[in-house]
VEXFITOR-956486 format. One record per atom (N, C-alpha, C): y, x, z; residue number from 1; atom name. Coordinates in nm, 3 decimals, decimal comma. Example, Ala and Ser with C-alpha at 12.3 -4.5 7.8 and 13.67 -1.06 7.14 Angstrom:
# residues 2
SITE     north      east        up   pos   site
SITE    -0,569     1,319     0,780     1      N
SITE    -0,450     1,230     0,780     1     CA
SITE    -0,330     1,320     0,780     1      C
SITE    -0,225     1,285     0,708     2      N
SITE    -0,106     1,367     0,714     2     CA
SITE     0,003     1,290     0,787     2      C
***
This chain:
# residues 118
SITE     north      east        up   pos   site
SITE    -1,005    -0,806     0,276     1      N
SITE    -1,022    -0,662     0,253     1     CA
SITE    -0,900    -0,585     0,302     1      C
SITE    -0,824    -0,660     0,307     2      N
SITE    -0,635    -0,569     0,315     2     CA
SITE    -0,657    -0,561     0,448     2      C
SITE    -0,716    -0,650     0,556     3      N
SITE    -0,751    -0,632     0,720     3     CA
SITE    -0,823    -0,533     0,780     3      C
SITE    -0,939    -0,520     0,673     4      N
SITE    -1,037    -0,409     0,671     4     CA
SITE    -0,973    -0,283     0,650     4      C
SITE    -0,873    -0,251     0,605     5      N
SITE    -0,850    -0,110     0,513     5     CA
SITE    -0,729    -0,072     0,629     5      C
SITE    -0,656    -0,202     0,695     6      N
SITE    -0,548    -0,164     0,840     6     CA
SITE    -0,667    -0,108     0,917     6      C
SITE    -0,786    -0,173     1,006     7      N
SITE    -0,840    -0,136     1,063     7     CA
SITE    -0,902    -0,011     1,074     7      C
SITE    -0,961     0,019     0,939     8      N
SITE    -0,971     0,156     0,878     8     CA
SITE    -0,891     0,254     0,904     8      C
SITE    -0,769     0,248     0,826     9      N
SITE    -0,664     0,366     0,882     9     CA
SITE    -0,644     0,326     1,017     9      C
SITE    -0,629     0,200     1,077    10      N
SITE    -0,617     0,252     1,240    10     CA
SITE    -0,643     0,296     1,328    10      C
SITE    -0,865     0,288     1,302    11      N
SITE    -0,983     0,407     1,328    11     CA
SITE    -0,912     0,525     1,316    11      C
SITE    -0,838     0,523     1,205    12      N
SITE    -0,868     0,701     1,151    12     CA
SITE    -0,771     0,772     1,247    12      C
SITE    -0,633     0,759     1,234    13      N
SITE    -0,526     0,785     1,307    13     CA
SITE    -0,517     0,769     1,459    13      C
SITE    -0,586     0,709     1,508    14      N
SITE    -0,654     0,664     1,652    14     CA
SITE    -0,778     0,769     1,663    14      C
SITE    -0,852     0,817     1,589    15      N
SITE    -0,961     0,900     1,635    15     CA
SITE    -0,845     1,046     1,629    15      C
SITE    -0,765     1,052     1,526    16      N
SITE    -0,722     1,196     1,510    16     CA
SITE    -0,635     1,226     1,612    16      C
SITE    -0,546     1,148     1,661    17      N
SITE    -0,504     1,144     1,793    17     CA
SITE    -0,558     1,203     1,949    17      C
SITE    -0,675     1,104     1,919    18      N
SITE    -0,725     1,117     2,025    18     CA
SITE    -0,791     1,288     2,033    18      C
SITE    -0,849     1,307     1,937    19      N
SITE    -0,902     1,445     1,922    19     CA
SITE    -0,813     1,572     1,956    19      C
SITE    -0,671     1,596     1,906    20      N
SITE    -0,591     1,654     1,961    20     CA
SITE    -0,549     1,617     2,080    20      C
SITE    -0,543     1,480     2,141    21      N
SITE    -0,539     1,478     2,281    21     CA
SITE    -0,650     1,564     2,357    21      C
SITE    -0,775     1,589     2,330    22      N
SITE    -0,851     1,630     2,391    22     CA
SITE    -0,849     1,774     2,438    22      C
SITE    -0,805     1,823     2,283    23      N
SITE    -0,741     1,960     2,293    23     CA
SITE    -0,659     1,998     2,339    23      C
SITE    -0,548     1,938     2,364    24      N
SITE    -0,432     1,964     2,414    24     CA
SITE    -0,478     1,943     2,565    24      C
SITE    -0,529     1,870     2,631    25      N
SITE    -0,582     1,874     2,746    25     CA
SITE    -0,663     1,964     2,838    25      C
SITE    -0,748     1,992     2,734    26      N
SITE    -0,824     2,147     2,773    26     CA
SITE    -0,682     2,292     2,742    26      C
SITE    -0,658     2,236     2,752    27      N
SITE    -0,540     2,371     2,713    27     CA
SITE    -0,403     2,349     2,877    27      C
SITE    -0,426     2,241     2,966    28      N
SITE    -0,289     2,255     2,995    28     CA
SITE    -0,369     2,338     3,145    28      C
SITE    -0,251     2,424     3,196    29      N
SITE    -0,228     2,465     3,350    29     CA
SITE    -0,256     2,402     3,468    29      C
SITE    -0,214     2,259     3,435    30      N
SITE    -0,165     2,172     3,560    30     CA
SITE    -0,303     2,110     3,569    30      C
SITE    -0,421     2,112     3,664    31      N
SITE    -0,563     2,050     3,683    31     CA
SITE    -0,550     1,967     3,683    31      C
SITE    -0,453     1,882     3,778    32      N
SITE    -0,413     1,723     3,811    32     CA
SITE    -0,359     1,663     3,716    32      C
SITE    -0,273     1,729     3,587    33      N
SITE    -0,235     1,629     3,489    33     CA
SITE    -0,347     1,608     3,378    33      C
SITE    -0,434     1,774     3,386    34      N
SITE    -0,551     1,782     3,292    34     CA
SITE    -0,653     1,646     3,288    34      C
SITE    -0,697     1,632     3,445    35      N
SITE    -0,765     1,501     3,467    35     CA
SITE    -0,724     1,432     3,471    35      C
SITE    -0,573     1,358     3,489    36      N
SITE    -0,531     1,264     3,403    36     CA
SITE    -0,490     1,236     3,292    36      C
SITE    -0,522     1,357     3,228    37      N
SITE    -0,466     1,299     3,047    37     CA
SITE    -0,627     1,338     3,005    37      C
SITE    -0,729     1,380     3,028    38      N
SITE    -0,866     1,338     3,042    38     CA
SITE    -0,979     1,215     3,078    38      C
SITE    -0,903     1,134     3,182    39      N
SITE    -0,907     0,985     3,221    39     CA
SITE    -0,850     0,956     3,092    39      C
SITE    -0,729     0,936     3,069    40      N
SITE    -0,669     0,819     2,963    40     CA
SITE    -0,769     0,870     2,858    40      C
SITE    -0,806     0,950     2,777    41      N
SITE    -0,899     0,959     2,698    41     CA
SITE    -1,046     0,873     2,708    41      C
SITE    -1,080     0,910     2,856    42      N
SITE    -1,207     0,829     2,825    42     CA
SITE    -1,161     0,680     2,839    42      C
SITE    -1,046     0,632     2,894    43      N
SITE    -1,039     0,487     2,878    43     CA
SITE    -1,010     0,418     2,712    43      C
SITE    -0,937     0,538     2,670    44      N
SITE    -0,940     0,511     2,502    44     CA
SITE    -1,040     0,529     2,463    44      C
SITE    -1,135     0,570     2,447    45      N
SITE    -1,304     0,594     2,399    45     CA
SITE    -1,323     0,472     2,423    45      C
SITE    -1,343     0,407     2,549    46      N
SITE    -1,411     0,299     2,575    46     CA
SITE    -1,344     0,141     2,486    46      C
SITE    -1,216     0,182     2,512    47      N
SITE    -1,156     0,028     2,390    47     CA
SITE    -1,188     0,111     2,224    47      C
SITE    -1,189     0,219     2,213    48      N
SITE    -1,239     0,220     2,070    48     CA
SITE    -1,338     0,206     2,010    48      C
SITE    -1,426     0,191     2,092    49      N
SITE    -1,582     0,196     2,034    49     CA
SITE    -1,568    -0,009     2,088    49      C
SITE    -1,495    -0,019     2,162    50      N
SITE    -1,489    -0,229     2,111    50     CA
SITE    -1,456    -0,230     2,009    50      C
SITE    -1,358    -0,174     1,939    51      N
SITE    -1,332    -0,199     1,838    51     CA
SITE    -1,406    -0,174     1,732    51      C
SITE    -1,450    -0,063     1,693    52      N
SITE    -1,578    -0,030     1,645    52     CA
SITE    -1,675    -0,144     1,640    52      C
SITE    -1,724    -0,175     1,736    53      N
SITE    -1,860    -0,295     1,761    53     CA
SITE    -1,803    -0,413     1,667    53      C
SITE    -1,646    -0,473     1,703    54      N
SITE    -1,567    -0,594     1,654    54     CA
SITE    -1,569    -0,587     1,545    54      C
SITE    -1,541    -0,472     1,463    55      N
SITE    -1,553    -0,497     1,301    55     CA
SITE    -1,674    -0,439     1,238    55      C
SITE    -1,801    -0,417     1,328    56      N
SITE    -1,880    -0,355     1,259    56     CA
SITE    -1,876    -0,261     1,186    56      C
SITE    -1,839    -0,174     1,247    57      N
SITE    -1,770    -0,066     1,191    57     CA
SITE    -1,833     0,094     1,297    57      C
SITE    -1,857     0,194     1,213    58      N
SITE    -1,940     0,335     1,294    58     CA
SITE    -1,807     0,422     1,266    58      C
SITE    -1,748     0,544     1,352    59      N
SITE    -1,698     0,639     1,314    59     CA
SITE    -1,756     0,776     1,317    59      C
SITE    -1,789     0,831     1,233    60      N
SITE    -1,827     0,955     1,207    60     CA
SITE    -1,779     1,101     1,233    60      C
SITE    -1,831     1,134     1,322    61      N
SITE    -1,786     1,323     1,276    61     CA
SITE    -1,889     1,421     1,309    61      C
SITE    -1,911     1,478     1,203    62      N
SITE    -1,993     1,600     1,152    62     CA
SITE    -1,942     1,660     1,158    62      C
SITE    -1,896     1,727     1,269    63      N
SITE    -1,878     1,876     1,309    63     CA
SITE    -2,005     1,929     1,393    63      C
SITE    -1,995     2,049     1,348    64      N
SITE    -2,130     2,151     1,350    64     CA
SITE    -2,217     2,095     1,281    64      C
SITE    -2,228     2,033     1,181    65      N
SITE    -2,399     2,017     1,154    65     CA
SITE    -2,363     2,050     1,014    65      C
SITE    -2,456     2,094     0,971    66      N
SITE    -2,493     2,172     0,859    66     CA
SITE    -2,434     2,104     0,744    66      C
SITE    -2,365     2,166     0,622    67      N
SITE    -2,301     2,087     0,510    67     CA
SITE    -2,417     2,078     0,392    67      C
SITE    -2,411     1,997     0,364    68      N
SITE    -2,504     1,976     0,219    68     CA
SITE    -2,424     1,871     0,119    68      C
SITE    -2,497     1,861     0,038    69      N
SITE    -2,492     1,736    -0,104    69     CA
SITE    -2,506     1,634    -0,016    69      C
SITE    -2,397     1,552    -0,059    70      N
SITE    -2,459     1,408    -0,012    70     CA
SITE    -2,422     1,368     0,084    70      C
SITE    -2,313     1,452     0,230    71      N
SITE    -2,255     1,437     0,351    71     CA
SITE    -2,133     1,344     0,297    71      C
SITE    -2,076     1,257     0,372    72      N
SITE    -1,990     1,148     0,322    72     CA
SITE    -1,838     1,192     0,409    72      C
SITE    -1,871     1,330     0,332    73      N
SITE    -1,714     1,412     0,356    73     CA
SITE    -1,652     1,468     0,245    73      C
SITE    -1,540     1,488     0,261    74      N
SITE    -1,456     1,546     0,118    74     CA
SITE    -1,442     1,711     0,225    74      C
SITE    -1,452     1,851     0,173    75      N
SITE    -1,479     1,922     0,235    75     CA
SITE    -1,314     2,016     0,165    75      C
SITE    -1,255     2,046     0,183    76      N
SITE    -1,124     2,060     0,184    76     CA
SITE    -1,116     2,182     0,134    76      C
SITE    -1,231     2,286     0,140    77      N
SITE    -1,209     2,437     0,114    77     CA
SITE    -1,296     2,459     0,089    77      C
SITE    -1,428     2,378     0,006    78      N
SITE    -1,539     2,398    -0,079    78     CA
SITE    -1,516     2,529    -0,175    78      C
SITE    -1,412     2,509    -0,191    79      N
SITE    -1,396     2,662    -0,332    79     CA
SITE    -1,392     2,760    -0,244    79      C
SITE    -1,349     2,781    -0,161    80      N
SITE    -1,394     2,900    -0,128    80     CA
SITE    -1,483     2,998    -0,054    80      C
SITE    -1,571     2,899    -0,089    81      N
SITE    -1,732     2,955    -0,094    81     CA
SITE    -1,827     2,977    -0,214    81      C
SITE    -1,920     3,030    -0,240    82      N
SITE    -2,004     3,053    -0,317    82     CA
SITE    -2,108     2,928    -0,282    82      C
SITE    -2,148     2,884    -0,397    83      N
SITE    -2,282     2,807    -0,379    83     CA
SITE    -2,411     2,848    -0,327    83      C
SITE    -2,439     2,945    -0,291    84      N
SITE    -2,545     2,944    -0,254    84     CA
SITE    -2,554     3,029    -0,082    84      C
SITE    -2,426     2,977    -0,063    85      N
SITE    -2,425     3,058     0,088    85     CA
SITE    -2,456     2,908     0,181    85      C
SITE    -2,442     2,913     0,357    86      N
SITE    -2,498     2,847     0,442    86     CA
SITE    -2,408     2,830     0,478    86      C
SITE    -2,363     2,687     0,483    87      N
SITE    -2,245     2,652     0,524    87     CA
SITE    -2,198     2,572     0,652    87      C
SITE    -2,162     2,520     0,722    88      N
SITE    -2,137     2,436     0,825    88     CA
SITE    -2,016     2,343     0,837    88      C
SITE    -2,012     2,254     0,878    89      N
SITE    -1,868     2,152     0,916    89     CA
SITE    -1,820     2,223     1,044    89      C
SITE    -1,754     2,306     0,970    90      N
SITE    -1,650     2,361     1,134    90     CA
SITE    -1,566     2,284     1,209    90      C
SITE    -1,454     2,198     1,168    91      N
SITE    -1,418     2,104     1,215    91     CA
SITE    -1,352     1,967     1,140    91      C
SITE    -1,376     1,817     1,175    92      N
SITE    -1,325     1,752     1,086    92     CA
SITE    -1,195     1,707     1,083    92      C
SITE    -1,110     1,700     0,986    93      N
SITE    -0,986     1,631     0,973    93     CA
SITE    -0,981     1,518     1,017    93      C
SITE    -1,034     1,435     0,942    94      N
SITE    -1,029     1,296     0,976    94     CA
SITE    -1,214     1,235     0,946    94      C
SITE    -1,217     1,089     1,034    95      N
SITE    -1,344     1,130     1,019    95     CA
SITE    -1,405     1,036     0,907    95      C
SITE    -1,567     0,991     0,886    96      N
SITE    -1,607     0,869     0,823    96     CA
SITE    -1,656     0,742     0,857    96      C
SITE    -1,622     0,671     0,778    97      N
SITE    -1,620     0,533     0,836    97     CA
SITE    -1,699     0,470     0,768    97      C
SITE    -1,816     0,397     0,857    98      N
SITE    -1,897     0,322     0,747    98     CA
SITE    -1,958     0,187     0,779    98      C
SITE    -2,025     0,098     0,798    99      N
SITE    -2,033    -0,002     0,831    99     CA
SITE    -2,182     0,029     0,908    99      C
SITE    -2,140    -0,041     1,017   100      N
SITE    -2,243    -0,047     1,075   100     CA
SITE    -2,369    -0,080     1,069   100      C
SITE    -2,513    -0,004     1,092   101      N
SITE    -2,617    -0,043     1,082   101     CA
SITE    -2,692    -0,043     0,858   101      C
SITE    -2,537    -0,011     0,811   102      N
SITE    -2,577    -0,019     0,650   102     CA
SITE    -2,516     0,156     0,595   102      C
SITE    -2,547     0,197     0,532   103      N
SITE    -2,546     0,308     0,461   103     CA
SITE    -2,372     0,336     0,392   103      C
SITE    -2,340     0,168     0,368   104      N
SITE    -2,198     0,189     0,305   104     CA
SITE    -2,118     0,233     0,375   104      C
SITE    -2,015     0,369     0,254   105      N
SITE    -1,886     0,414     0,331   105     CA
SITE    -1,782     0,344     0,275   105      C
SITE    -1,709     0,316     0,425   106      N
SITE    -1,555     0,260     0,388   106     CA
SITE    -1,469     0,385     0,392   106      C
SITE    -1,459     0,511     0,433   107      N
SITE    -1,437     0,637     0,405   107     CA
SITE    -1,473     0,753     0,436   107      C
SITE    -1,441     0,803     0,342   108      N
SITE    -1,543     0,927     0,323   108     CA
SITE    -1,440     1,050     0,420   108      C
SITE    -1,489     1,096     0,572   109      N
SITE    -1,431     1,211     0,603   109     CA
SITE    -1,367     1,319     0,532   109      C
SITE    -1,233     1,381     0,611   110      N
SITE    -1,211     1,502     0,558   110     CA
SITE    -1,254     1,614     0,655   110      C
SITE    -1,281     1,742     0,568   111      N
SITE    -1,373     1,842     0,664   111     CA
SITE    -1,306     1,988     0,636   111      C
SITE    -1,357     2,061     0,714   112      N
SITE    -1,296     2,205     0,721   112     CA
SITE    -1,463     2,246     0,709   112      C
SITE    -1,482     2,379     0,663   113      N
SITE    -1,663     2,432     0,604   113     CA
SITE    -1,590     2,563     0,689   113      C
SITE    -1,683     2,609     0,738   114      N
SITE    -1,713     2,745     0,727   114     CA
SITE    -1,866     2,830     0,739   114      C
SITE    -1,854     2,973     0,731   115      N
SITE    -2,024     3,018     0,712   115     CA
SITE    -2,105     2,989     0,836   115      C
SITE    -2,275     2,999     0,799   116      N
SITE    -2,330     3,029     0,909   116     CA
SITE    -2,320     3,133     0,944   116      C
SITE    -2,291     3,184     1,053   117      N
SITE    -2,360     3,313     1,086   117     CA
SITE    -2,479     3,333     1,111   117      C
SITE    -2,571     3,445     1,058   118      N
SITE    -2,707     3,476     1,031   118     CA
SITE    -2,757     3,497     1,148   118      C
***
């Protein structure tokens, strides 16, 4: 289990990485370094999802899709909404991790909510 829970946080910190890499990429001036720090991304995608497959293991992120009961996220700024408004996963912190092909979470995402617009 103590192998499982490295692997886990190493998903996690490895996806959050990578995600601000992405951003930070769409953000630079230079086209030629853009597509190469855009390459190294998709070559990291591709060894992370081996890894993924190797421990049977899914990573999750629910961004944009609709928030409800029961999403296997911890939602970070739930209070400051009203219950009965329309909410959305604006963007996730970190994501969820669950075992592949089975329903169980090994962790439960963190999330940012904000409204729908009507």
């Amino acid at each position: 289990m103590e192998k499982l829970n490295a692997v886990v946080e190493l998903l996690t910190e490895s996806w959050r990485l990578n995600q601000f890499t992405r951003k930070l990429a769409a953000r630079l001036a230079d086209e030629k370094f853009q597509k190469k720090a855009l390459n190294q991304v998709a070559r990291f995608d591709k060894h992370f999802l081996t890894v993924e497959k190797e421990f049977g293991l899914e990573v999750l992120d629910f961004t944009g899709a609709a928030f409800e009961e029961g999403l296997p996220i911890t939602p970070i700024n739930l209070s400051d909404f009203a219950a009965e408004e329309n909410l959305f996963v604006e963007a996730m912190l970190e994501p969820t991790i669950k075992i592949s092909g089975e329903a169980s979470i090994i962790k439960r995402g963190a999330a940012i909510l904000g409204r729908k617009v009507k």
